[in-house]
KEMAR-934323 format. One record per residue (C-alpha): residue number from 1; residue in one letter; x, y, z. Coordinates in steps of 0.001 Angstrom, whole numbers. Example, Ala and Ser with C-alpha at 12.3 -4.5 7.8 and 13.67 -1.06 7.14 Angstrom:
# residues 2
@num=1 residu=a x=12300 y=-4500 z=7800 $
@num=2 residu=s x=13670 y=-1060 z=7140 $
***
This chain:
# residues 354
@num=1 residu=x x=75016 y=95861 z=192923 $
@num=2 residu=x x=78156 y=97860 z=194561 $
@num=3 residu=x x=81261 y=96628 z=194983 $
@num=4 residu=x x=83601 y=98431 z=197961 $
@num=5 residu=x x=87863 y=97165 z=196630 $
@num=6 residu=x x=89535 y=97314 z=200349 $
@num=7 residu=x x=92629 y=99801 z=199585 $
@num=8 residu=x x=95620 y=97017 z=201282 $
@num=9 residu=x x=98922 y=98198 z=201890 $
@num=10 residu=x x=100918 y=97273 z=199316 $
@num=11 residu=x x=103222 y=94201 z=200386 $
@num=12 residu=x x=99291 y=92116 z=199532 $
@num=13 residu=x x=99290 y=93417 z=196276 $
@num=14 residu=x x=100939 y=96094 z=194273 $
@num=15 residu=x x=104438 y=95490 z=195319 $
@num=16 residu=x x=104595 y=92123 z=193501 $
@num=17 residu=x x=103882 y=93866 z=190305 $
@num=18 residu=x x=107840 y=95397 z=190302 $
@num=19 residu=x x=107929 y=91334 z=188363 $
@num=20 residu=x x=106393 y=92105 z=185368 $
@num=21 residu=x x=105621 y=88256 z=184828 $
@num=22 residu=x x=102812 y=89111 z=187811 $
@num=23 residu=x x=100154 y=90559 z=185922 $
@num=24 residu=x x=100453 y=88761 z=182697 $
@num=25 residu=x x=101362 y=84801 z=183411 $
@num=26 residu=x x=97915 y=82626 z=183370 $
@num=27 residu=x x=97619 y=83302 z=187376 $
@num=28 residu=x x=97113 y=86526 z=186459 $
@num=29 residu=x x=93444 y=86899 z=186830 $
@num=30 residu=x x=93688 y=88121 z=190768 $
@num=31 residu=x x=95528 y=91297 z=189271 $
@num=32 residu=x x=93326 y=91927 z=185777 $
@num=33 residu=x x=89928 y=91282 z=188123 $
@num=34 residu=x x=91374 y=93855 z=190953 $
@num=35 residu=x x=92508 y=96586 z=187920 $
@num=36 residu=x x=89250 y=96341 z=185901 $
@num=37 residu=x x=86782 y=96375 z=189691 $
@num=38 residu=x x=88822 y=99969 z=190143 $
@num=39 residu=x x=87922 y=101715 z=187220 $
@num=40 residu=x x=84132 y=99827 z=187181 $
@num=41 residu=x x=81181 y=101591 z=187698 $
@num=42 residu=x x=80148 y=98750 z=190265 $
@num=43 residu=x x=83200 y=100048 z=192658 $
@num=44 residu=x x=81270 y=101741 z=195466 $
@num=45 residu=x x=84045 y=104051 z=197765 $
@num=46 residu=x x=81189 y=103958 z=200727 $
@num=47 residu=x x=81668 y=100114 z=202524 $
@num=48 residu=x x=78453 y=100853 z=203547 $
@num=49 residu=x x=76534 y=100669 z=200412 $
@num=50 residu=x x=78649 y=97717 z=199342 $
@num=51 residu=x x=76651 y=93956 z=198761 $
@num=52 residu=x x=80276 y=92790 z=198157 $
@num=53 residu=x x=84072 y=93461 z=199439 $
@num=54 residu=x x=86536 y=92564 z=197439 $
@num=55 residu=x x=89819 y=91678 z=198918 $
@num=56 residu=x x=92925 y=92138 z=196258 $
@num=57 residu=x x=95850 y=89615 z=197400 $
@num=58 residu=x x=98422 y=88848 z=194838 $
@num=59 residu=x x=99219 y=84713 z=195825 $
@num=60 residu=x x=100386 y=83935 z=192741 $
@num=61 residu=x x=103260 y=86405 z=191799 $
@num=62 residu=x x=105934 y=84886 z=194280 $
@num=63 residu=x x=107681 y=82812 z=191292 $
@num=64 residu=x x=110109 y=80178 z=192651 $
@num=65 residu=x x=114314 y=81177 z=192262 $
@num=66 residu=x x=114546 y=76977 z=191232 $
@num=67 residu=x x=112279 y=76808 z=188511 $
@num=68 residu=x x=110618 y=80122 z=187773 $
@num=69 residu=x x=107051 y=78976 z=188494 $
@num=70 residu=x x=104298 y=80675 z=191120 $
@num=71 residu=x x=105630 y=79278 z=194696 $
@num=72 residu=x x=102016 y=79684 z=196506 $
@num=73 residu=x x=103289 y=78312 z=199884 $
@num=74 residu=x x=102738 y=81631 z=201302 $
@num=75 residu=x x=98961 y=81985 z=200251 $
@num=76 residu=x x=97346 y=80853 z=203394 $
@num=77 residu=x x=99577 y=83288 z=205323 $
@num=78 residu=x x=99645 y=86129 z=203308 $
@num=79 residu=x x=95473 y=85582 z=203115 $
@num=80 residu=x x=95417 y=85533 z=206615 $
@num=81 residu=x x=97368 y=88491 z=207538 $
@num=82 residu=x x=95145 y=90704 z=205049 $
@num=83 residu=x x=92077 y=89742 z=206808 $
@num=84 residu=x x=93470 y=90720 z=210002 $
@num=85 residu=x x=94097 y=93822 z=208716 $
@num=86 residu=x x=91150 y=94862 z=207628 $
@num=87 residu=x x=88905 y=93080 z=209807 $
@num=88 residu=x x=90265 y=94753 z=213076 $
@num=89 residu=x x=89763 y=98221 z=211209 $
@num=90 residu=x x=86192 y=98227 z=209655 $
@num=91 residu=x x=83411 y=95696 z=211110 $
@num=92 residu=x x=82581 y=94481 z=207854 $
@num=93 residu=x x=83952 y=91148 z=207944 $
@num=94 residu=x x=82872 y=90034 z=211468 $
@num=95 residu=x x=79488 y=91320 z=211091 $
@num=96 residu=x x=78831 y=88628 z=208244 $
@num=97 residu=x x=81514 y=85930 z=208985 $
@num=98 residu=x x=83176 y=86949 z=205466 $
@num=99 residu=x x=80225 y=85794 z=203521 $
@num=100 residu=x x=80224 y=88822 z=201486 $
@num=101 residu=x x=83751 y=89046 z=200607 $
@num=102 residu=x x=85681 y=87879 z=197437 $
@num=103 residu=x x=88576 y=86734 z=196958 $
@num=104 residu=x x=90235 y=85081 z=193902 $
@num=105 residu=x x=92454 y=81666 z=193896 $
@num=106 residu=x x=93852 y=81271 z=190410 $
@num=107 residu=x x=96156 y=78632 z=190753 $
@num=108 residu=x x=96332 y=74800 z=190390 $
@num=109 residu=x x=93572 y=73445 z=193371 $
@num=110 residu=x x=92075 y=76772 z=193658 $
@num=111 residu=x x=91523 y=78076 z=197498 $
@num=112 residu=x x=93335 y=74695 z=198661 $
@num=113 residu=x x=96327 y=77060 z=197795 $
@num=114 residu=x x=98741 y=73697 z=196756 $
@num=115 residu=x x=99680 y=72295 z=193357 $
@num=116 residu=x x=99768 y=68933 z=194244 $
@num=117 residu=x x=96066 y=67494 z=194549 $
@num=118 residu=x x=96521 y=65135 z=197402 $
@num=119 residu=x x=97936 y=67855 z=199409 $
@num=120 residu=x x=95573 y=70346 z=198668 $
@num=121 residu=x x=92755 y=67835 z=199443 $
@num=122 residu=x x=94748 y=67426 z=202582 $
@num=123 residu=x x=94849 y=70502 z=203652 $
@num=124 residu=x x=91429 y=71895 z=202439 $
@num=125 residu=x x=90121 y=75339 z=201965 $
@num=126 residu=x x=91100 y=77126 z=205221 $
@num=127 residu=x x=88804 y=77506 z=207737 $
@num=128 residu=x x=88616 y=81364 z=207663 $
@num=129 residu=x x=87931 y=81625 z=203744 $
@num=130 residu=x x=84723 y=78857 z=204309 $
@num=131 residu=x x=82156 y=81561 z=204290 $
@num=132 residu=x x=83328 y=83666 z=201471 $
@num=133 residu=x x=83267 y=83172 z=197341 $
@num=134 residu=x x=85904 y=82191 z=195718 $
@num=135 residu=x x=86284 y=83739 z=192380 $
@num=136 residu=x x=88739 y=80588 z=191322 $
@num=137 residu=x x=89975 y=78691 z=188236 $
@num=138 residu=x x=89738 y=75301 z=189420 $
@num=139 residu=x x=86358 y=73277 z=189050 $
@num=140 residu=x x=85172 y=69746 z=188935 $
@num=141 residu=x x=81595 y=68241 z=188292 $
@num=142 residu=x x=81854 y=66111 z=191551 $
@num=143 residu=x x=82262 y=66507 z=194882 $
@num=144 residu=x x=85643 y=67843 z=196058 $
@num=145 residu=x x=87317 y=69664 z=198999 $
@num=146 residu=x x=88845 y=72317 z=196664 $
@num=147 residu=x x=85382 y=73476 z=195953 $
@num=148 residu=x x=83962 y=72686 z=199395 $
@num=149 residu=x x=83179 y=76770 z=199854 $
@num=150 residu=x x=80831 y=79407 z=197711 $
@num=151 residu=x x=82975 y=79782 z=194394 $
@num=152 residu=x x=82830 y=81182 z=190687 $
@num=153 residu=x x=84699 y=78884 z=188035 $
@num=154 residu=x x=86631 y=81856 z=185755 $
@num=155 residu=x x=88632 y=81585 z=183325 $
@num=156 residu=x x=93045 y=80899 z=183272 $
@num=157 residu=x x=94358 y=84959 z=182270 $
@num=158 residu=x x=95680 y=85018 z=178405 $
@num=159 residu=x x=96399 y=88611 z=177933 $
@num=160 residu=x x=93936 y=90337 z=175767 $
@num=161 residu=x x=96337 y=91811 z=173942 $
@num=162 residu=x x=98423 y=88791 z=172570 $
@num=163 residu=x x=95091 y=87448 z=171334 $
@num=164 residu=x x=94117 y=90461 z=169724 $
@num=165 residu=x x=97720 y=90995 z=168177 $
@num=166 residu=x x=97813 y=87294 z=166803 $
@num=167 residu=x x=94620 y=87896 z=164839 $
@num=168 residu=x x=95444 y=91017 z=162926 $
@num=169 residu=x x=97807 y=89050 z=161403 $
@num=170 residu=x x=95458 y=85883 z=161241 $
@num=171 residu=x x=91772 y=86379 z=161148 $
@num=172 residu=x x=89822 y=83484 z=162587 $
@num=173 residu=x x=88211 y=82448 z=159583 $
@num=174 residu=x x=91588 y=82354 z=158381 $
@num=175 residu=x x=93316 y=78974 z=156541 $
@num=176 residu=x x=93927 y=76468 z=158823 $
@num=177 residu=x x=96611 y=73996 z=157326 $
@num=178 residu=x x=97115 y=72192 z=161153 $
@num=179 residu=x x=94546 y=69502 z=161832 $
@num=180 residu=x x=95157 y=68562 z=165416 $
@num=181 residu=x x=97345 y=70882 z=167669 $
@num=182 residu=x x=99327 y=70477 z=170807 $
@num=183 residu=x x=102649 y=72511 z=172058 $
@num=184 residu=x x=103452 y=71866 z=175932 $
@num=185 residu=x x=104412 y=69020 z=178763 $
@num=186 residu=x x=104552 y=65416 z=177120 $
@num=187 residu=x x=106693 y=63365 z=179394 $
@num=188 residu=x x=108070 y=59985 z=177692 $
@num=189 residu=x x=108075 y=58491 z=181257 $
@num=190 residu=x x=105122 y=60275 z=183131 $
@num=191 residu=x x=106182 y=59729 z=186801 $
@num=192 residu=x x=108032 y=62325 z=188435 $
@num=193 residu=x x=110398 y=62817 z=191006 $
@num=194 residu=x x=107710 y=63131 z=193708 $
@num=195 residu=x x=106030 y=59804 z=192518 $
@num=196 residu=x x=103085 y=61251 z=190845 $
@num=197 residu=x x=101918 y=60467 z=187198 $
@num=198 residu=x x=101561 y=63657 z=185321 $
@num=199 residu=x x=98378 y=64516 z=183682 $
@num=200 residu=x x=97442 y=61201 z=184655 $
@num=201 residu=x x=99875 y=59807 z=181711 $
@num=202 residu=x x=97216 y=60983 z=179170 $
@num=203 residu=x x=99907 y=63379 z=177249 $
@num=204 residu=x x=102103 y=60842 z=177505 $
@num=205 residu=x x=99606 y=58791 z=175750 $
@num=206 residu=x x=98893 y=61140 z=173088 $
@num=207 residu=x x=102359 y=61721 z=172147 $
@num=208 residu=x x=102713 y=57472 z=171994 $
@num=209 residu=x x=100050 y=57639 z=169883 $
@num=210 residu=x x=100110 y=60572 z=167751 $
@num=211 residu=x x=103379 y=61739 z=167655 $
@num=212 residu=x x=104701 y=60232 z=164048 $
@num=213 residu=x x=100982 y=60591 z=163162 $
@num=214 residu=x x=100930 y=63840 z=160276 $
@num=215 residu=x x=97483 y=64286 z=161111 $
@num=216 residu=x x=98892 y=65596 z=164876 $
@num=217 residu=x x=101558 y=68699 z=165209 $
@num=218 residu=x x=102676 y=67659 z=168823 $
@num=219 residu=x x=105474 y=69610 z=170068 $
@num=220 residu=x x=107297 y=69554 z=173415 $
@num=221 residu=x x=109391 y=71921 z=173566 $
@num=222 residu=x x=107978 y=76309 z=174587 $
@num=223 residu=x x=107800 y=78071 z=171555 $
@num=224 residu=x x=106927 y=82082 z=172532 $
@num=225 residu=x x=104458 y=82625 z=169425 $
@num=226 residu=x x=102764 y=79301 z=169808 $
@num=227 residu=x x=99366 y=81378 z=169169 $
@num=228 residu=x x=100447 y=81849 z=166145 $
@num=229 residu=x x=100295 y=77893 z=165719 $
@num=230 residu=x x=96784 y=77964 z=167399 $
@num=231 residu=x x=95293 y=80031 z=164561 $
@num=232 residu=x x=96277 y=77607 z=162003 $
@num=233 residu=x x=94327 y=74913 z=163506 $
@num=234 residu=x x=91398 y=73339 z=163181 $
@num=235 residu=x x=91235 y=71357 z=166701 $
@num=236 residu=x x=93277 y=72543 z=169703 $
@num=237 residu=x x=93813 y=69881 z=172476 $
@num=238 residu=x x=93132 y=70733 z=175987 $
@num=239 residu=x x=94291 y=67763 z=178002 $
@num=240 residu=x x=94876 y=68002 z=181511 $
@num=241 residu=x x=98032 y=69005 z=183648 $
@num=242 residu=x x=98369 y=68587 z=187465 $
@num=243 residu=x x=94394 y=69950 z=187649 $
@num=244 residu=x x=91840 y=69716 z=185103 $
@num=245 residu=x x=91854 y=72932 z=183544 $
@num=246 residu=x x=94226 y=74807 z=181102 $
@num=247 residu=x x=95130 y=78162 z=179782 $
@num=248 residu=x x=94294 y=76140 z=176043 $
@num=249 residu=x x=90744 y=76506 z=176599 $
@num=250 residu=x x=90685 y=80085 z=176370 $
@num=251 residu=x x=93611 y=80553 z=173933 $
@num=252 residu=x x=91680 y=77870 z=171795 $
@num=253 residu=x x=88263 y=79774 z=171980 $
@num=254 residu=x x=90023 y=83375 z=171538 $
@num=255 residu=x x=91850 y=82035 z=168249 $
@num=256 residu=x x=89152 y=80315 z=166472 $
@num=257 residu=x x=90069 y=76257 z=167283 $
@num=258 residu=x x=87718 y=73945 z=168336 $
@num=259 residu=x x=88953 y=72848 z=171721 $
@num=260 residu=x x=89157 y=69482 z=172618 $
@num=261 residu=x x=88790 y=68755 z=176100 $
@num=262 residu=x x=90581 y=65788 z=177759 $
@num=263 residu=x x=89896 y=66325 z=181827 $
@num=264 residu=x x=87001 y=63804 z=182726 $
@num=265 residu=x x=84375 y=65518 z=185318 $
@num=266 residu=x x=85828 y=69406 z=184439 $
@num=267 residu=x x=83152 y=72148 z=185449 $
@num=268 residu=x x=83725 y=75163 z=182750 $
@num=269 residu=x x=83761 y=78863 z=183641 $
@num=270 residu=x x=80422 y=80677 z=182430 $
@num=271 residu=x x=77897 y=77877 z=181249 $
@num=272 residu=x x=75872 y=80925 z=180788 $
@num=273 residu=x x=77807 y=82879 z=178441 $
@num=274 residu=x x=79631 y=80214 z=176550 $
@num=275 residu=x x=77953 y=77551 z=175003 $
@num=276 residu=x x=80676 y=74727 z=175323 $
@num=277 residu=x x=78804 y=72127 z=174335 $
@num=278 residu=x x=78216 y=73855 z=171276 $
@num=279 residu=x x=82188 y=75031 z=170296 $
@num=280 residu=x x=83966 y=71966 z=171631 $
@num=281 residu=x x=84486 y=68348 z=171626 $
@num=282 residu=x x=84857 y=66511 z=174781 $
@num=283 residu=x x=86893 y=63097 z=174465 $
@num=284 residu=x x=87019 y=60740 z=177815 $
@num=285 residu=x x=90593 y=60518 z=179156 $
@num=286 residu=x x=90180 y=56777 z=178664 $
@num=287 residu=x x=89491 y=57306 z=175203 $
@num=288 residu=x x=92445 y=59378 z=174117 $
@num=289 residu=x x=93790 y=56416 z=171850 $
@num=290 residu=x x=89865 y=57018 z=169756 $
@num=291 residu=x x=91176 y=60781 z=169485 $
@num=292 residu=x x=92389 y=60431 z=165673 $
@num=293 residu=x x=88966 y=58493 z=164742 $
@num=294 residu=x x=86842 y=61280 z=166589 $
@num=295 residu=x x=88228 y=63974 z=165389 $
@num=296 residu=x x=87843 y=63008 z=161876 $
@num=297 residu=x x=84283 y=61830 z=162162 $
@num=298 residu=x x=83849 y=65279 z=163423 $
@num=299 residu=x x=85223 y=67246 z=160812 $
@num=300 residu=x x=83438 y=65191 z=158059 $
@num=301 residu=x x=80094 y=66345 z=159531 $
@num=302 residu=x x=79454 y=68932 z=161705 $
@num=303 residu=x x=82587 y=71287 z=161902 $
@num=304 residu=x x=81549 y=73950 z=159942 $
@num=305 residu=x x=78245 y=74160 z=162542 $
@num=306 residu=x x=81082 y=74153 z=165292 $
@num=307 residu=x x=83025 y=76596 z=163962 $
@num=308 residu=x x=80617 y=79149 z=163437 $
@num=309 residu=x x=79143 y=78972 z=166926 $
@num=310 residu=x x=83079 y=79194 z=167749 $
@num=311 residu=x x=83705 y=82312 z=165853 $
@num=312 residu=x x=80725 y=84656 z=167541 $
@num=313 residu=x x=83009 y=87627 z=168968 $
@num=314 residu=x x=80956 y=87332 z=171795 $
@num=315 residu=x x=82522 y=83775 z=172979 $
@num=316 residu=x x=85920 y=85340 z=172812 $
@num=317 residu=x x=85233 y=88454 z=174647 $
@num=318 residu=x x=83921 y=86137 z=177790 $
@num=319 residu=x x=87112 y=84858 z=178445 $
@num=320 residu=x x=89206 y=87877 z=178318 $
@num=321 residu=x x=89761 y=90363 z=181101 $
@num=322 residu=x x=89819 y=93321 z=179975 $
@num=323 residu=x x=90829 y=96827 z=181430 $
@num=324 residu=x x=88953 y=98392 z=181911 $
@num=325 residu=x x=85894 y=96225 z=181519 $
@num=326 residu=x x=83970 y=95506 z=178669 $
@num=327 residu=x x=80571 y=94453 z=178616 $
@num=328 residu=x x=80636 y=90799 z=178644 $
@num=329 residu=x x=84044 y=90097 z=179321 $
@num=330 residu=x x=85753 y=87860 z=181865 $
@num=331 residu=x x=85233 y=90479 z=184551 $
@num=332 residu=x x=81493 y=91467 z=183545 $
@num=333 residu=x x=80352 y=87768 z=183995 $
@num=334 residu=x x=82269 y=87435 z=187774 $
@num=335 residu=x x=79619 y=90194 z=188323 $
@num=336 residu=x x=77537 y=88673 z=186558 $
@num=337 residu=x x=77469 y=85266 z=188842 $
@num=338 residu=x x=77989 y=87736 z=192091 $
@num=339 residu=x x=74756 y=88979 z=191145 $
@num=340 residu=x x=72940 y=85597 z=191858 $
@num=341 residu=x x=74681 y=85308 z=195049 $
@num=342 residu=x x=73440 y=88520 z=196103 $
@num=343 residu=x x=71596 y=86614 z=199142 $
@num=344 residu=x x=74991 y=87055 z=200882 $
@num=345 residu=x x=75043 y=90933 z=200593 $
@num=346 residu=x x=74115 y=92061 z=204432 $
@num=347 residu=x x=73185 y=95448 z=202908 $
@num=348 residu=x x=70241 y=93810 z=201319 $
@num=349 residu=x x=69155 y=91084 z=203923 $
@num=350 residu=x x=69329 y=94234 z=206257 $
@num=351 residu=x x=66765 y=95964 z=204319 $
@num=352 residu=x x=64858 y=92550 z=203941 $
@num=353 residu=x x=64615 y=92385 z=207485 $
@num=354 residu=x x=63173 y=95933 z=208072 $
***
């Protein structure tokens, strides 16, 4: 399989990077993917050898002057204006309708490019993206416009080398003094200023529950070496935000804590490599008042099988992009899943067809 990286000017892409933030905030997977595909022995420099194009747009990296977080208003635009670009210099594009091309949406509803779900279901995936893949973070079990087009669930970007720094100080077999963990967004009153329930009030509910419960070390407040919490515990909870998933899944995995997933219906990035059924508990969201209860039942019987399944390096490494890439890392397994997809590559239904 060959891989041809179109070479954008740099407004699309490199230019953003002058914001350090861009290629290490949990968006940052369109940059580490793009870095690691350069230096890969996959990258083809001959588009005509290529079975897929990879188009590097930086969405995510225009971080709002109000509150400091990725504004992606621009995406569809910016999107737009790249295919153009390339599409009225090289035929690749028109001669398959895009449906070899890749592109990655990292953010909240994925290539719906909003962070508010009933607007990104409102607006869809744009029609000119329909035919392509979709290397993107968002995924659900059931039907939904956000995943209406070919796409690859991968995993939110944790830098490599925070993860890697936190455990030479704490091995993950390390002692783990924290039962049940949880640092981020707990509203008191859920409902925001534009009407919408965060999380669908189920941090809210935990921190109702479990927040004078010493079993449960539930903070609130951003603490910058939280990982260093994470590797002290024995269960990490992943409950949802605006979207299903979370950057906790794959700080949880890296750092040796079970992950407990509250976000009915998510779809999990490489079923293949990482056995999550096997490394994590999954609690209903209507169940989150049970949490205490479950989690103990767990520990008094099958952690130890958990945690050993958890602690294969091998787990770790397939949620980490690396560069450049490592064999079975986050970037090895989005060419991994290309490679089943390789009945878009026009290269080889060319050859099929002589």
């Amino acid at each position: 399989m060959k891989v041809y990286v179109y070479d954008l000017p740099s407004k699309y892409n490199s230019d953003w990077l002058s914001n350090e933030r861009c290629s290490s905030h949990l968006f940052a997977s369109e940059v580490a993917i793009h870095k690691a595909l350069l230096t890969s022995d996959v990258r083809t420099l001959d588009p005509w050898e290529a079975d897929f194009f990879f188009v590097p747009v930086y969405v995510s990296c225009n971080f709002s002057t109000v509150n400091g977080f990725p504004a992606i208003g621009h995406a569809r635009s910016l999107m737009a204006s790249a295919v153009k670009h390339f599409s009225s210099r090289l035929p690749f594009w028109n001669r398959s309708f895009g449906a070899d091309h890749v592109f990655v949406a990292s953010h909240d509803f994925g290539s719906c490019f909003h962070t508010l779900e009933d607007v990104a279901i409102a607006d869809g995936v744009p029609e000119f993206l329909r035919n392509s893949v979709i290397l993107q973070t968002f995924g659900v079990k059931h039907k939904h416009p956000c995943q209406d087009v070919g796409n690859v669930v991968v995993p939110p970007y944790i830098s490599p080398e925070s993860i890697r720094a936190t455990l030479e100080k704490s091995p993950v077999t390390g002692r783990r003094d924290i039962f049940a963990f949880f640092r981020g967004k707990m509203e008191v009153h859920p409902k925001n200023v534009s009407g919408r329930f965060y999380s669908k009030r189920v941090r809210t509910e935990i921190w109702r529950k479990y927040g004078s419960d010493r079993r449960f070390y539930l903070r609130r407040h951003r603490f910058a070496g939280y990982q260093s919490e994470i590797v002290r515990s024995t269960f990490c909870l992943c409950p949802l935000g605006w979207a299903p998933w979370s950057p906790r899944l794959v700080e949880s995995v890296a750092l040796g804590c079970v992950p407990v997933i509250i976000a009915d219906g998510i779809r999990l990035p490489y079923p293949s490599a990482v056995p999550w059924a096997d490394i994590s508990l999954t609690v209903a969201e209507s169940h989150v008042e049970k949490l205490g209860e479950i989690l103990e039942h767990v520990a008094a019987t099958n952690l130890t099988s958990i945690q050993r399944k958890l602690w294969d390096p091998s787990v770790r490494n397939a949620l980490l992009f690396n560069v450049p890439i490592l064999e079975g890392d986050a970037t090895w397994q989005v060419l991994e899943s290309l490679s089943q997809k390789l009945d878009r590559s026009h290269k080889r239904s060319s050859v099929s067809i002589q």
